[in-house]
C-alpha positions in Angstrom: 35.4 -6.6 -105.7 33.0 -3.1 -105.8 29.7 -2.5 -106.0 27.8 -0.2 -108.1 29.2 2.6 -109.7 32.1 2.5 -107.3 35.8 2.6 -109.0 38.2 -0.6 -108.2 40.9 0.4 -105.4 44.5 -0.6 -106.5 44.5 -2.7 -103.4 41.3 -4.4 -104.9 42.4 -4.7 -108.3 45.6 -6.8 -106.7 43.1 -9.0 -104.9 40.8 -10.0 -107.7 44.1 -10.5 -109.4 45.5 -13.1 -106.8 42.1 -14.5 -106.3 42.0 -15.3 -110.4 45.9 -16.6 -110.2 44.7 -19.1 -107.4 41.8 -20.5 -108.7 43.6 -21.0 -111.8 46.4 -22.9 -110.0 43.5 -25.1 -107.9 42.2 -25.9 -111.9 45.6 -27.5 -112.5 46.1 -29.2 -109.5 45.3 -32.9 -110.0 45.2 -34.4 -105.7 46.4 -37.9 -105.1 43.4 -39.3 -104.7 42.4 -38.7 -108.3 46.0 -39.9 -109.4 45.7 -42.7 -107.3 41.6 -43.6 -108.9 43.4 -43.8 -112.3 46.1 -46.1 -111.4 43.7 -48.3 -109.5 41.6 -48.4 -113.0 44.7 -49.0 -115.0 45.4 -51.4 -112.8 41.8 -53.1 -113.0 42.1 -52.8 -116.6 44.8 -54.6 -117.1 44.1 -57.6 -114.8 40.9 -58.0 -116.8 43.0 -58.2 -119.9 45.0 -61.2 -118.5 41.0 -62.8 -118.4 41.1 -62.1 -121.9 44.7 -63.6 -122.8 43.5 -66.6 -120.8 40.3 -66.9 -122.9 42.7 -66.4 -126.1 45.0 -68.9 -125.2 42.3 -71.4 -124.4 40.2 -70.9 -127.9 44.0 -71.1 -130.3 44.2 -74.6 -127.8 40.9 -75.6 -129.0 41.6 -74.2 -132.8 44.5 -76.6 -132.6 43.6 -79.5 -131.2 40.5 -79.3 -134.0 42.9 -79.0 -137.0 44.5 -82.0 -135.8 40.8 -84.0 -136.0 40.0 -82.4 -139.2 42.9 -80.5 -140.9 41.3 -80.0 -144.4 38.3 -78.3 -142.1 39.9 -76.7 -140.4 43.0 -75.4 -141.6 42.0 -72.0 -143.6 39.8 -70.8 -140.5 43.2 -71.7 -138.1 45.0 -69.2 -140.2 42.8 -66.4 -140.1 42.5 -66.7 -136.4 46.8 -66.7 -136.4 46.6 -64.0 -138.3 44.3 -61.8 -135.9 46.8 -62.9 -133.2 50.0 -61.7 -134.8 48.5 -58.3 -135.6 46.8 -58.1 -131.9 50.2 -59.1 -130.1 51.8 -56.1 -133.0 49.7 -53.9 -131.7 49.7 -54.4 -128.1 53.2 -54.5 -127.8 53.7 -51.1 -129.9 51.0 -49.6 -127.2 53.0 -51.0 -124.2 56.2 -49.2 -125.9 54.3 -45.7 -125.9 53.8 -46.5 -122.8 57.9 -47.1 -121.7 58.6 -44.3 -123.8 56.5 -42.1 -121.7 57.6 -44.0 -118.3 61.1 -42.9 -119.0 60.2 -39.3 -119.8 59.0 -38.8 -116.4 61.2 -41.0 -114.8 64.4 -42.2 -115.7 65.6 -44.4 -112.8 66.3 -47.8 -113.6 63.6 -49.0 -110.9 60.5 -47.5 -112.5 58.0 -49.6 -114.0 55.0 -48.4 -116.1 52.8 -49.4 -112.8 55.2 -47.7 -110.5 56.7 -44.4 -111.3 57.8 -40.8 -110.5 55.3 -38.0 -112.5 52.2 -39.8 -112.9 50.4 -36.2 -112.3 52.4 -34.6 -115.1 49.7 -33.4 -118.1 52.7 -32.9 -120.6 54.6 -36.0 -121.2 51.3 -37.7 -123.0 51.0 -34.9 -125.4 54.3 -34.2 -126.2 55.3 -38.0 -127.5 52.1 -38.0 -128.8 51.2 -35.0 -130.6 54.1 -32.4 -130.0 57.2 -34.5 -131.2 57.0 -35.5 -134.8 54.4 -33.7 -135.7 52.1 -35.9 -133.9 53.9 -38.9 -135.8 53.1 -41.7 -133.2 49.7 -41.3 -132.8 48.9 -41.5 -136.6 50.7 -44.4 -136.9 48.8 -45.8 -133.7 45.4 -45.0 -135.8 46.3 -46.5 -138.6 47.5 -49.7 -136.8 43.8 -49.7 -134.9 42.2 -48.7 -138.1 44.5 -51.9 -140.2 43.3 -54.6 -137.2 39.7 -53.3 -137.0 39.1 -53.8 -141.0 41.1 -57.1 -140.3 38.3 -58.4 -137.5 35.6 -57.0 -139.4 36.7 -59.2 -143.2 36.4 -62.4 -140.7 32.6 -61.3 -139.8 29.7 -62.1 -142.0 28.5 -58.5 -142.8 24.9 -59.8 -141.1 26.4 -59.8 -137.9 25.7 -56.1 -137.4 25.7 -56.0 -133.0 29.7 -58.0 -133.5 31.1 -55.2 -136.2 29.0 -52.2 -134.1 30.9 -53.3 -131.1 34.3 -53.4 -132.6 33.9 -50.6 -134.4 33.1 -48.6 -131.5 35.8 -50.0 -129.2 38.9 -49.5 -131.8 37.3 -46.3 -133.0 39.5 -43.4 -133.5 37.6 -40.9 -134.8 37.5 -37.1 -133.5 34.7 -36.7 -130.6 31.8 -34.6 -131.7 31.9 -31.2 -129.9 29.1 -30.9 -127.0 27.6 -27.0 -128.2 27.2 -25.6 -131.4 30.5 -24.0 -132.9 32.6 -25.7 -131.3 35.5 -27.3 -132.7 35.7 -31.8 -133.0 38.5 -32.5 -130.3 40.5 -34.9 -131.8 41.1 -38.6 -130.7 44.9 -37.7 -129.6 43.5 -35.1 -127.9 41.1 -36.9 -126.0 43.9 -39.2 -124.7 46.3 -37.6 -124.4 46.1 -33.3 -123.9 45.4 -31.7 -120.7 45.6 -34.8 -118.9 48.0 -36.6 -115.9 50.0 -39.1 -117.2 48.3 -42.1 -115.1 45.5 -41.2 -117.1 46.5 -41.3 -120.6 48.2 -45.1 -119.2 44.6 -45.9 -118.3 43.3 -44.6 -121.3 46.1 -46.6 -123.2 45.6 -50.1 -121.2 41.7 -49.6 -122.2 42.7 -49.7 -125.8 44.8 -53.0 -125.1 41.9 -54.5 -123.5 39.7 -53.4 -126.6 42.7 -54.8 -128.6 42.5 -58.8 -126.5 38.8 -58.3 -126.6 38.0 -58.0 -130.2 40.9 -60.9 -130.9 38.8 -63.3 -128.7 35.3 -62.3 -130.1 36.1 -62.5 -134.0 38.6 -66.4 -133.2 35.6 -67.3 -130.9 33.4 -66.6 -134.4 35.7 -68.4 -136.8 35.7 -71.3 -134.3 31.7 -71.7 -133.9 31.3 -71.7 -137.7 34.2 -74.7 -138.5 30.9 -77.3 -137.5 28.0 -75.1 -138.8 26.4 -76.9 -141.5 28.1 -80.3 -141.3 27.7 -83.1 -139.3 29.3 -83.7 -135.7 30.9 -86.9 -136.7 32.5 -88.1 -139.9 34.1 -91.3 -138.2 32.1 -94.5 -136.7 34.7 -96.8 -134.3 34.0 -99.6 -131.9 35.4 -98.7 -128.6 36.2 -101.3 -125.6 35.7 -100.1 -122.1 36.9 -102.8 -119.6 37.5 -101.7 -116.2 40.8 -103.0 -116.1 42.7 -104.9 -118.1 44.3 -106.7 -115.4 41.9 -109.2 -113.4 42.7 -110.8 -109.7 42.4 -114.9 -109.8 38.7 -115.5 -108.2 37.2 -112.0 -109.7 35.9 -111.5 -113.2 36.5 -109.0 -116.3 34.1 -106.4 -116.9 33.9 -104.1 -120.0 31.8 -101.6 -121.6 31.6 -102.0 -125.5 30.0 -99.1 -127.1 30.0 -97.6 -130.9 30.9 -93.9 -131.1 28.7 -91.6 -132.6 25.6 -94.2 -131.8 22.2 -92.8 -132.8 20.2 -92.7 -129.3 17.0 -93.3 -131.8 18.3 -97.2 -132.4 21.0 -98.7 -130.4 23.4 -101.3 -132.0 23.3 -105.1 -132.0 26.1 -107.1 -130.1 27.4 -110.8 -129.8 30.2 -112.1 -128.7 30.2 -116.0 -129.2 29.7 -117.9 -126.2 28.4 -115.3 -123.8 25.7 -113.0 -122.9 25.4 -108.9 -123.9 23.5 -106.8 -122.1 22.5 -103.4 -123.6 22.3 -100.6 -121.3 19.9 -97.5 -121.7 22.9 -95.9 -123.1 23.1 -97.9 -125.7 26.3 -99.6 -124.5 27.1 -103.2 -124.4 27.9 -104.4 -121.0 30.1 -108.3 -121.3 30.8 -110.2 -118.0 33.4 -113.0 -118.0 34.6 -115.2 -115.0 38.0 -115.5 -114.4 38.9 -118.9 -113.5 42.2 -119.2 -114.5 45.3 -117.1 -114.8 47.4 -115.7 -118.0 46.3 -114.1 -121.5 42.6 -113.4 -122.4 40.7 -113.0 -125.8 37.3 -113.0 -127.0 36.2 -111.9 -130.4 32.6 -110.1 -131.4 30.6 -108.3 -133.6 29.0 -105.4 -133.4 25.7 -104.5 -136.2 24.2 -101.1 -137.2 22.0 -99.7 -139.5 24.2 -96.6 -141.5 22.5 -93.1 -142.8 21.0 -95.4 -145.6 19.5 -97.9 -143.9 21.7 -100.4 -144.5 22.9 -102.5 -142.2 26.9 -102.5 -141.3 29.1 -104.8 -139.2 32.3 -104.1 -137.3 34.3 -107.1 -136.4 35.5 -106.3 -132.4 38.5 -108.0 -130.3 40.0 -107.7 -127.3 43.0 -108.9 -124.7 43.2 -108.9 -121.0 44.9 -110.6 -118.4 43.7 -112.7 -114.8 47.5 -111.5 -112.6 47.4 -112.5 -108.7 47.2 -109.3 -106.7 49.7 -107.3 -106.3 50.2 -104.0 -104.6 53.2 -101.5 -105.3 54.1 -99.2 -102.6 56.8 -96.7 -103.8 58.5 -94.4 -101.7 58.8 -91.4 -103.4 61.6 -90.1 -101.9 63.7 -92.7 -100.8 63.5 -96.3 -98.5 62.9 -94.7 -95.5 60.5 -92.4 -93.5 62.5 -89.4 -91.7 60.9 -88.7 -88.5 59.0 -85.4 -88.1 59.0 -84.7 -91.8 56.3 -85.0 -94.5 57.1 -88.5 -96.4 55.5 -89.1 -99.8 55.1 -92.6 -100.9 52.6 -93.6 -103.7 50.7 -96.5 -103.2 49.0 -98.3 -105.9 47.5 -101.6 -107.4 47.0 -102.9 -110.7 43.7 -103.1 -111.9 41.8 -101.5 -108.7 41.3 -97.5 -108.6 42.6 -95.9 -105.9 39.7 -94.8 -104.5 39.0 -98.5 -103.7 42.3 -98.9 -101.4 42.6 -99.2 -97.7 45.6 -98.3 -96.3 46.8 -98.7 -92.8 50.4 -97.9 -91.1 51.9 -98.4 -87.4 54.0 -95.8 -85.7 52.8 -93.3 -88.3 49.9 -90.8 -89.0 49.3 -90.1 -93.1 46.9 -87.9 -95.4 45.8 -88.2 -99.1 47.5 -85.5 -101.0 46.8 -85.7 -105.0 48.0 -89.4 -106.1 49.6 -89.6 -102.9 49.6 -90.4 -99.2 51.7 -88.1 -97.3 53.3 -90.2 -93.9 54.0 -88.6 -90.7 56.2 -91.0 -88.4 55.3 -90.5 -84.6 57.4 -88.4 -82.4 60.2 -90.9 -80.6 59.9 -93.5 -83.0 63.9 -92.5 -84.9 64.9 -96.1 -85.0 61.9 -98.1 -85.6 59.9 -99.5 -88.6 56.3 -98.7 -89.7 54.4 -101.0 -91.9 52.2 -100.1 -94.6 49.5 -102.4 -95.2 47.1 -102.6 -98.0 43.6 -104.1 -98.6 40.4 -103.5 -101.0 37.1 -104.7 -101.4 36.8 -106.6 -104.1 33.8 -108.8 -105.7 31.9 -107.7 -102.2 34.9 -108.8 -100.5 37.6 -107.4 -98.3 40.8 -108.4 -99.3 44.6 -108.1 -98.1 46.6 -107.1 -101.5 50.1 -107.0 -99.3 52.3 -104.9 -97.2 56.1 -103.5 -97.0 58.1 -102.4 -94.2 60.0 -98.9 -94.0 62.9 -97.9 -91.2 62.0 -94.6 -89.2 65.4 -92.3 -89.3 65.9 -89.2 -87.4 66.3 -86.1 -90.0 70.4 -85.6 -90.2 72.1 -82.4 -89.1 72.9 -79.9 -91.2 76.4 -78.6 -92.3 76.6 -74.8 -91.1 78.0 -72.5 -93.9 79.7 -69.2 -94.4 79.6 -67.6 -98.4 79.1 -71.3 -99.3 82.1 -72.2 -97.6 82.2 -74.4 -94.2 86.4 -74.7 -93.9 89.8 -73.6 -95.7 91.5 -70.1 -96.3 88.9 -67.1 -96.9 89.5 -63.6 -97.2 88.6 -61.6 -94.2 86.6 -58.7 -96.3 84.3 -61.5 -97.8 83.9 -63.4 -94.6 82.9 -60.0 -92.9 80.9 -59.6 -95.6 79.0 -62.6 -95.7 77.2 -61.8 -92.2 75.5 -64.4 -91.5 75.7 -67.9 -90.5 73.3 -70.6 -92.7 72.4 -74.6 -92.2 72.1 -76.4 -95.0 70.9 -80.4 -95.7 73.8 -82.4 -97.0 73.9 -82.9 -101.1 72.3 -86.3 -100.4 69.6 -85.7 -98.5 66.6 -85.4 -100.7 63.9 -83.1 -98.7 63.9 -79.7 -99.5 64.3 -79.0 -95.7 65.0 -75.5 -93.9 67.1 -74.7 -90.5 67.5 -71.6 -89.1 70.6 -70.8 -87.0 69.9 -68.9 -83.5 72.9 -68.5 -82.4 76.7 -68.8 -82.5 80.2 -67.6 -81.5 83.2 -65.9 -83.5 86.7 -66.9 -81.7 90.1 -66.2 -82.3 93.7 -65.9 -80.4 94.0 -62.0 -80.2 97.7 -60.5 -78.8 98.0 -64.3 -77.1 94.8 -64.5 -76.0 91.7 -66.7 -77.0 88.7 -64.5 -77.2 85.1 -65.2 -78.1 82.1 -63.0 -79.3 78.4 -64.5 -79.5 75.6 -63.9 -81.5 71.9 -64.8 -80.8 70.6 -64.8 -84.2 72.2 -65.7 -87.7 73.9 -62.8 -88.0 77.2 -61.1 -87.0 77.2 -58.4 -84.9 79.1 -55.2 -84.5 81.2 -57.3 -82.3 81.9 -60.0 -83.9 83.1 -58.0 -87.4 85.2 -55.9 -85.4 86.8 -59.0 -83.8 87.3 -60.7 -87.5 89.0 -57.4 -89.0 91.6 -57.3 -86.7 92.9 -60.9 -87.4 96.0 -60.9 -89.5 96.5 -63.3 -92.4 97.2 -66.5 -92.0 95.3 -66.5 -88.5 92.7 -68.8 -87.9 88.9 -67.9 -86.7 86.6 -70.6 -85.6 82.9 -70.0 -85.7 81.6 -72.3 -83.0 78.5 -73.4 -80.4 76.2 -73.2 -83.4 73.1 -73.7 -83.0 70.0 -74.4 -85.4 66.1 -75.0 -85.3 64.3 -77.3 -87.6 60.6 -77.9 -88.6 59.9 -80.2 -86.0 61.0 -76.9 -84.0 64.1 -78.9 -82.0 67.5 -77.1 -81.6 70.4 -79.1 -82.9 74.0 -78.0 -82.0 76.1 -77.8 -85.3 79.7 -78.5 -86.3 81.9 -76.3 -86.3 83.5 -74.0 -88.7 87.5 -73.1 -89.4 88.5 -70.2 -91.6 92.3 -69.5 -92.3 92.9 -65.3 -93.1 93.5 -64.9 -96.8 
């Protein structure tokens, strides 16, 4: 504020002094748009961590279903990884209650959420649940709870696996940071996450050591489950297995099956014979059997099937197997009930036994239809309310196109709703809840088995008022000013009749409505 040798003014010295207040004020001014770059990382953070759960929850699947093949295996590795998970989900869950704990602080309204809340720029809620109250209780216990689940993940790990323990050591660390100049004091880990700093921050900082929590779970169970087969062989169980293609077989067609031994060395394939016909081995190494079907009913043929074991020796396995020649016979099911409504999406699954449903041909009059999943969904044509449509099926079968049968359906027009007031559409109602109702909804009757939506655009509120019948409409579904006014003065044991009601459906036609008579309560 001077130069030289030249004294301060007092008018300078109150400058400089204002000048130092402001710039100190600027220092603890967090903006917006750094609050709102640590709630989008939060945010990121935590949506990473559902990848992780999802990763979790797919390795304790595979832990189980492989303790189910092998429980004597399996079993003492299954409960280390249960054990990992019941410490992790401890932990995680104490985190997210630091978290509430905080949320509440800074904003007690029964709205907030830890994702959405008042105070996310305040730098003294972190500190003081951290390190202020208690003596800085929480956050030792928090160590010790990281410190407890880190030495737990690292007794699962084979000390040689120095890059897995580095990394976890590292993430769950919670050691003071080293200071950055000489003679400086070590800024403790509480410090680091939780002084000086907005609170969205320290919730960042917080999610990151739940994601460090989910991440180290997956790694070390991902471990434990890649070492259950190291060392041991990938089978312990040799079965013959029967592929057909079906077990049901059209009169004029044939049976065809696959038989195949699991576990099957690819260096020397197996021997088959069934008596009485002809095996052909595939490059595989399965056994492919071909038998006419001449005749209808019950099926069997018997076999063997011969392979050399780790020894050398050779082993036989005896094999047998039923099937059965049916006529054809094709099931079309209506999934919703015996009839197609007009303008609607109809389900109706269509199937045959014995022939995939890739192989079927489907045709239908009056009627447009999609495949949708397992089903075909069927659209009857506009104007056809009254009619039938028939579904017909056919497949090529043996090289041949072949009519497997067809059924018949009745086209209905979709019914009218009932209109409803507060779930009521007649009888006595008290005049404050019908007021307060305000609207005016369509609903399908109880019966009807589409999950089907009108929308009411209009109706009209009538009553006898000093001896006189008067009306009030509405162009939408709900009351108007009007309307309530007209329903409050009716006195009790007057009628009020919502009438001309009117409402769209998904095939976009208006339908007019029934009626609804209220008595005053």
């Amino acid at each position: 504020m001077s130069g030289g040798n030249c004294p301060e003014t007092p008018r300078q010295k109150m400058i400089g002094m204002m000048y130092l207040f402001l710039t100190a004020m600027l220092a603890l001014n967090v903006s917006g748009e750094l609050l709102q770059a640590f709630q989008l990382v939060d945010k990121s953070i935590q949506e990473s961590t559902k990848t992780v759960d999802n990763k979790n929850d797919q390795l304790l699947a595979n832990f189980a279903a492989a303790e189910l093949t092998n429980p004597k295996k399996v079993k003492e590795s299954h409960d280390k990884a249960k054990s990992i998970v019941a410490q992790a989900d401890s932990l995680y869950n104490a985190i997210d209650s630091l978290k509430h704990r905080m949320m509440r602080i800074a904003d007690s309204s029964p709205e907030a959420t830890t994702t959405n809340f008042k105070g996310a720029d305040n730098q003294d809620i972190a500190a003081q649940v951290m390190i202020t109250e208690q003596a800085g209780k929480r956050s030792e216990e928090l160590k010790a709870a990281l410190k407890d689940y880190k030495e737990l993940l690292i007794s699962h790990l084979d000390p040689k696996d120095t890059v897995m323990i580095n990394s976890i050591t590292e993430s769950l660390s919670t050691e003071a940071a080293a200071p950055s100049r000489k003679g400086q004091v070590p800024v403790s880990w509480e410090s680091q996450k939780f002084e000086h700093l907005p609170l969205s921050a320290s919730f960042a900082l917080l999610s990151s050591i739940q994601s460090n929590v989910r991440t180290g779970q997956a790694d070390v169970i991902s471990y434990l489950l890649s070492k259950v087969d190291e060392g041991s062989y990938k089978f312990n169980k040799v079965e013959e297995i029967v592929i057909p293609r079906s077990n049901y077989v059209f009169k004029g067609g044939e049976y065809y099956a696959q038989i195949l031994l699991a576990a099957t060395d690819t260096l020397q394939y197996p021997e088959y014979n069934v008596p009485g016909h002809t095996i052909n081995v595939l490059e595989n190494g399965r056994g492919e059997l071909r038998i006419p079907a001449t005749s209808l009913g019950k099926k069997t043929w018997n076999g063997q099937i011969v392979f050399k074991d780790p020894n050398g020796a050779r082993q036989t396995r005896n094999i047998r197997h039923e099937y059965e020649v049916i006529q054809p016979n094709v099931v079309i099911s209506p999934t919703k009930m015996n009839v197609f409504y007009e303008a609607l999406d109809n389900p109706v699954e269509i199937s045959v036994p014995g022939v995939a449903g890739s192989q079927l041909k489907v045709n239908m009059t009056n009627a447009t239809f999609r495949k949708k999943g397992s089903e075909y969904i069927v659209k009857p044509r506009s104007g056809q309310a009254g009619g039938k449509s028939i579904i017909t099926v056919s497949a090529e079968i043996n090289g041949k196109n072949r009519r497997l049968g067809s059924q018949e359906f009745r086209i209905k027009r979709v019914p009218n709703p009932v209109a409803m007031i507060a779930g009521k559409n007649e009888g006595k109602i008290r005049k404050n809840l019908l007021v307060a109702a305000g609207y005016v909804i369509a609903e399908m009757g109880e019966d009807f088995d589409f999950d089907l939506k009108f929308k009411v655009t209009q109706f009209s509120v009538a009553t006898n008022r000093k001896g006189f019948f008067v009306s009030e409409p509405s162009k939408s579904n709900k009351f108007t000013e009007a309307q309530e006014t007209l329903i409050k003065g009716v006195a009790r044991g007057n009628r009020v009749l919502i009438e001309d009601i009117r409402a769209v459906g998904p095939d976009g036609r208006t339908r007019k409505l029934g009626s609804i008579t209220f008595t005053i309560d």
